[in-house]
N, C-alpha and C positions, 0 to 999 in steps of 0.2 A: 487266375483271377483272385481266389482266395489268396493265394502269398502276395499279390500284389495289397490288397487289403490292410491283410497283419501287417506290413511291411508300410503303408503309409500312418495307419494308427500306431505303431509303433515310434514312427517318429515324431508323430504329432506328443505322443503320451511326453516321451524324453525332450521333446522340445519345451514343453510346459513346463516341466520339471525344472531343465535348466534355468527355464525365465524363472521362476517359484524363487529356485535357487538365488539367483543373482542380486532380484529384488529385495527378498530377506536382507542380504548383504550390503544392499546399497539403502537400506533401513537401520542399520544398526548402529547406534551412540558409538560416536569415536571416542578412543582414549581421550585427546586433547581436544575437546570441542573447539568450533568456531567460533568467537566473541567479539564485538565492536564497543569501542570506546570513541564518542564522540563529544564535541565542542562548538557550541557557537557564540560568533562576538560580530555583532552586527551583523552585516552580511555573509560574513566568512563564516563557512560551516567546514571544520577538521572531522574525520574520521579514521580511525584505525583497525583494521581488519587482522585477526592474530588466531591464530591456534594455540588453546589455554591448556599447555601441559602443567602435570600434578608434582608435587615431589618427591610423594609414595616412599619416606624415608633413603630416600636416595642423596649422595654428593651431587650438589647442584653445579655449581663454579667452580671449577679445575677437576671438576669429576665429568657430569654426564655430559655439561657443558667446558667444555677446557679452555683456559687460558690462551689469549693469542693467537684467537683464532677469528673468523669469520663467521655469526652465526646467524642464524635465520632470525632473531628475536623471538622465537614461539617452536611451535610446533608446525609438522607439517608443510603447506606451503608458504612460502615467505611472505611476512606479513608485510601489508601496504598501506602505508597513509595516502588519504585523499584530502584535498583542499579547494574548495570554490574561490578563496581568495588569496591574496601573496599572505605573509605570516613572518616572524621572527621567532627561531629554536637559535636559543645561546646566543642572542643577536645577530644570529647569519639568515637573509632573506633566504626564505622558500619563495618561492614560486607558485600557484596554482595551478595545479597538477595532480596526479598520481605517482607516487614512488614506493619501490620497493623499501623497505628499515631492515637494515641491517646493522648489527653492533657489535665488536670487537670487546669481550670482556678481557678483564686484568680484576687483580685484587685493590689495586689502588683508584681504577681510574676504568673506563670505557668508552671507548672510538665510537660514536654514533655515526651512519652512514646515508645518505639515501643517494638510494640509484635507480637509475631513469629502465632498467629491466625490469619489466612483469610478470605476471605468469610463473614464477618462478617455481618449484617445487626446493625447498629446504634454500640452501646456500650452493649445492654443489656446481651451478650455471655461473657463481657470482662472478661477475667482472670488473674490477677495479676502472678500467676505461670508462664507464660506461657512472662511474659516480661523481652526482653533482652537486654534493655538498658532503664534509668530513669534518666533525670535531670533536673534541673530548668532551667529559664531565668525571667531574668525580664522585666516588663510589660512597655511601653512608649504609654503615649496619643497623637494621632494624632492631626492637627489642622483643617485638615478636616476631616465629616464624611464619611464612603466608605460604598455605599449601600449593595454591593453585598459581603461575605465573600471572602475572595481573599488570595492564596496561590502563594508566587512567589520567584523567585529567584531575586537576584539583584547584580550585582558586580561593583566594585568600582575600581577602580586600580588592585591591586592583590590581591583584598579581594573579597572573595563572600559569602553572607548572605541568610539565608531561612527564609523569613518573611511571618505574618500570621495577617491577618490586617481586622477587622469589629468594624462597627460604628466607635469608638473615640479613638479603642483600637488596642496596634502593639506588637506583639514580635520579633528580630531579633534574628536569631542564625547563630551563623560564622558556613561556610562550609569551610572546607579546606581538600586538599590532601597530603600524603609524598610520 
């Protein structure tokens, strides 16, 4: 009866522990926090969900990030824009929905992507089938560098742009509505 005892307090004691454990764990600041960048214009409300990695003097573009390739725009899991209403990026309608953002960097130029997959973790699931809008923009060097990757909105008069801006490097894309 006694080993029976030791033996259920004992799992109880290690069962606590692990949960102690876990919970610390699932408490602790990620590297690349979670941040949301949001827009609204009349009824339409944008949002963009991203994991904001740092650049901790690290090669950002053809380094951590490489050329020609497919990447999550952020950290972590693949970032998503949300829309309550249709919208225009580079004059191509969106739709209101939820999409995956992914973007293809280059040093002259980058592939902006949204794809109808969610849930995503990084890019490693991406599926080209499954994308329902594709188009370029070109690249501009900042004159400072910005540590943290940074997704934001920015309007101007009656212009508003969705920019994407780490280390030395910017892309602007016009958002507009009709």
């Amino acid at each position: 009866m006694k080993k029976s005892y030791y033996l259920a307090l004992s799992f109880l004691i290690l069962g606590f522990l692990a949960e102690k454990t876990i919970a610390q764990e699932a408490l602790k600041p990620r590297p690349s926090p979670m941040y949301m960048s949001t827009m609204k214009h009349d009824d339409t409300y944008i949002k963009i969900t991203y994991g904001r990695p740092h650049k901790k003097e690290r090669e950002i573009f053809g380094g951590l990030v490489p050329y020609d390739e497919v990447w999550r725009t952020g950290a972590n899991e693949a970032t998503e824009i949300t829309s309550t209403g249709d919208f225009y990026l580079a004059g191509n309608l969106v739709e209101a929905n939820t999409y995956s953002l992914f973007t293809i960097p280059r040093k002259d130029k980058w592939t902006v992507i949204l794809n109808s997959a969610l849930g995503q973790w990084g890019a490693y699931d991406y599926d080209p089938d499954l994308d329902v809008l594709r188009f370029d923009v070109s690249v501009e060097e900042t004159e400072v560098t910005y540590e943290p990757f940074t997704i934001e909105f920015r309007q101007d008069n009656s212009n508003a742009y969705l920019e994407m801006i780490w280390d030395r490097t910017k892309i602007s894309i016009p958002v507009s509505f009709r």
